[in-house]
C-alpha positions, 0 to 999 in steps of 0.5 A: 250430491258430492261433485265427485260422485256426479263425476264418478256417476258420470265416468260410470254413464261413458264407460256403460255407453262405449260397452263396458259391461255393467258387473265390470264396475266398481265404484267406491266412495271416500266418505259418505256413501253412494245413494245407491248403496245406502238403500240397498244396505237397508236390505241388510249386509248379507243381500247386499254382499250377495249383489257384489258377488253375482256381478250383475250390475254396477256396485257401489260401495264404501271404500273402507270395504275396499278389502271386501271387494273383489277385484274387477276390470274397472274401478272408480274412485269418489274421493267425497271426503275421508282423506285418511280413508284415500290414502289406504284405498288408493292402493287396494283400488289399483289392485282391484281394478284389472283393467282401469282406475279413475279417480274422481275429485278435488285434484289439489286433494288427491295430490296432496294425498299422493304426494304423502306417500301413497 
C-alpha cells in the first residue's frame, strides 16, 4: 500500500482512538483507490453510495467523487498519485470537512500543488 494511504490509515486509527466517531470520517484518495472502497464497489454504485449516506463508519472514497461526498467534521486526504486530481480537490475537501482537514503524502508534492494556486 501507497505510504500516503498507511499515513491516512493511520490518522483515521488516532482519530478513532481520541473518540472521534466513525460516520464523522471521510477519506478520499488521489489515484488509486483505498482497498476498502474497491471491494465495496464491487456491490455496485447504488449499495456503496447507500453507506456514505447512512454514515455509519469510516468511508473511503475516490477523490474525483469529491462532489458526491457530503460534507463531514473530518476529512482525510491520501494524495497517492493524480496531481491534476490534488489541485481540484483540495478545495472541495476543506469545504467538506467541517471540523478537520489532514493531508497525507509527499509534502514536496502538495506544496508543489499548493503553490500553483490552489
Amino acid at each position: 500500500m501507497d505510504g500516503a494511504l498507511d499515513a491516512a490509515e493511520e490518522a483515521v486509527d488516532l482519530l478513532l482512538e481520541t473518540g472521534r466517531a466513525p460516520g464523522d470520517i471521510l477519506v478520499l484518495t488521489t489515484g488509486d483507490q483505498h482497498p476498502w472502497a474497491a471491494h465495496e464497489l464491487s456491490f455496485g454504485d447504488a449499495a456503496y453510495w447507500a453507506q456514505h449516506d447512512a454514515r455509519d463508519d469510516v468511508f473511503f472514497a475516490d477523490a474525483a467523487a469529491v462532489e458526491r461526498a457530503s460534507a463531514r467534521p473530518v476529512v482525510v486526504v491520501a494524495v497517492n498519485g493524480g496531481d491534476d486530481t490534488l489541485a481540484r480537490v483540495l478545495p472541495a475537501a476543506m469545504t467538506r470537512a467541517s471540523a478537520l482537514l489532514i493531508v497525507c503524502g509527499d509534502p514536496q508534492r502538495i506544496n508543489q500543488v499548493l503553490g500553483a494556486g490552489v
